[in-house]
C-alpha positions in Angstrom: -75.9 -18.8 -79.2 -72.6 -18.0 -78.3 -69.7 -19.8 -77.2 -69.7 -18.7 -73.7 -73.8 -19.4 -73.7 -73.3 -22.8 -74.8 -70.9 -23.2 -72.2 -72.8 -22.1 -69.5 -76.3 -24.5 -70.9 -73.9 -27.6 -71.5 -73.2 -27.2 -67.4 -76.8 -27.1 -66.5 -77.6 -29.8 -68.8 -77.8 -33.6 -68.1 -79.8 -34.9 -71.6 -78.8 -34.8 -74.6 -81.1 -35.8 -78.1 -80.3 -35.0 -82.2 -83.2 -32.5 -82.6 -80.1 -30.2 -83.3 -81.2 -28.2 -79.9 -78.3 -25.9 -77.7 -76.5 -26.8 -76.6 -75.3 -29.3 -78.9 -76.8 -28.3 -82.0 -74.4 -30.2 -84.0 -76.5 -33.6 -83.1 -78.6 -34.5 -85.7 -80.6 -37.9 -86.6 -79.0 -40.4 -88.5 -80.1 -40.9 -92.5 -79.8 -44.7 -93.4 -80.1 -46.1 -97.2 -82.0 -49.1 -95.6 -86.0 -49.8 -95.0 -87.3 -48.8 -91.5 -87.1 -52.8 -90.4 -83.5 -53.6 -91.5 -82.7 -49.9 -89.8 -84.4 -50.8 -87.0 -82.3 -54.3 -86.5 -78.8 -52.7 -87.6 -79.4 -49.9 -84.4 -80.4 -53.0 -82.4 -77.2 -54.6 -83.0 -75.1 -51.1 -82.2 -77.1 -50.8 -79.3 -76.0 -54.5 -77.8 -72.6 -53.9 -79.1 -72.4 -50.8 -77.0 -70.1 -50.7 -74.0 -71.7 -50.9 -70.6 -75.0 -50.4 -71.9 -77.9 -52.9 -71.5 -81.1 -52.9 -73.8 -83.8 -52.9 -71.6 -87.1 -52.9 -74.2 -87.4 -53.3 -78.1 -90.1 -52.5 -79.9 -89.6 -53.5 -83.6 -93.5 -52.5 -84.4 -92.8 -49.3 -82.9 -89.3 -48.1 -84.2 -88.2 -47.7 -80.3 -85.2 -49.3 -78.3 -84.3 -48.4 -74.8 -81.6 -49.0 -73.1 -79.3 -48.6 -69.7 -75.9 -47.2 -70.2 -73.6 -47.1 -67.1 -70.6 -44.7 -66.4 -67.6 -46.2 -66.2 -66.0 -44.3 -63.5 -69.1 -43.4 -61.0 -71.3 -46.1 -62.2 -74.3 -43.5 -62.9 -77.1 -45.3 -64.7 -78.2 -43.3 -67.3 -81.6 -43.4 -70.3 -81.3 -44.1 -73.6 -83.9 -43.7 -76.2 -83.7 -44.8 -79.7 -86.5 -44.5 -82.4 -86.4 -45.6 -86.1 -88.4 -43.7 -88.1 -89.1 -44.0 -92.2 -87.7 -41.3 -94.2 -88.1 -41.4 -97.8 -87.5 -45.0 -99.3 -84.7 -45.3 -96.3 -84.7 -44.6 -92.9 -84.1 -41.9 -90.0 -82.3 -42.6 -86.3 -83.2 -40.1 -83.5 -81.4 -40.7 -80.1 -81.8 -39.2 -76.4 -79.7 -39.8 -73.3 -80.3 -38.4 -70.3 -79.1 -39.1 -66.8 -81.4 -40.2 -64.0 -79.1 -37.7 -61.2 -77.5 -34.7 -60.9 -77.6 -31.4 -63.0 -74.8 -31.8 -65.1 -73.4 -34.5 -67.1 -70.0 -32.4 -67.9 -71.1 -33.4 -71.7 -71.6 -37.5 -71.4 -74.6 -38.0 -72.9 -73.6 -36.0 -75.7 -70.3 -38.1 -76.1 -72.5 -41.2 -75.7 -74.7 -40.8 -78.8 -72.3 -39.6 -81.1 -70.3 -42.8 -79.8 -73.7 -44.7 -81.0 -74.1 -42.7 -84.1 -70.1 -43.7 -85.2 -70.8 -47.2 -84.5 -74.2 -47.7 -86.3 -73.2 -45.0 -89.6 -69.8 -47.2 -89.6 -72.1 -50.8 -89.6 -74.6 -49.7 -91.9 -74.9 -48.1 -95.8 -75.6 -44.4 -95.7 
């Protein structure tokens, strides 16, 4: 897609999720050197450690973590999803945000999991 493409997605676009998808192709799911279970509580702990967001429901069986994140300026209450999956002898981190109004995020829920991503990848063995 081109730049001007992108552009013009990313403004009509309020989710964002690392399936590598336009318009931000460049988010990916995390690869951890750790077992599903200690995967699962290391992007339990970035979640809490996350500002302004609130886990809402874990599901350590599952692999899946959900969350509240709050804007800091408007105070939008957005969805996040994260799911531990195995992958190999280690593990593999997908994330979606989306927000719950409006038709545009202007690129925040993209900004949020990559803010995630940094803090778990920075906490945990790769």
């Amino acid at each position: 897609m081109s730049g001007i493409g992108r552009l013009m997605l990313r403004a009509r676009t309020n989710v964002a999720q690392t399936d590598g998808s336009e318009p931000y192709p460049d988010l990916a799911p995390l690869a951890l050197d750790l077992p599903p279970n200690a995967a699962y509580a290391a992007a339990l702990s970035a979640a809490r450690a996350m500002p302004l967001w609130q886990v809402t429901s874990e599901d350590p069986g599952g692999g899946r973590i959900a969350a509240c994140a709050t804007t800091p300026r408007m105070k939008f209450v957005d969805d996040v999803d994260i799911t531990v999956e195995p992958a190999g002898s280690g593990s593999r981190i997908h994330v979606r945000s989306a927000s719950r109004v409006g038709i545009s995020d202007f690129g925040t829920n993209a900004r949020r999991i990559r803010a995630y991503l940094a803090r778990l990848a920075t906490n945990s063995p790769r």
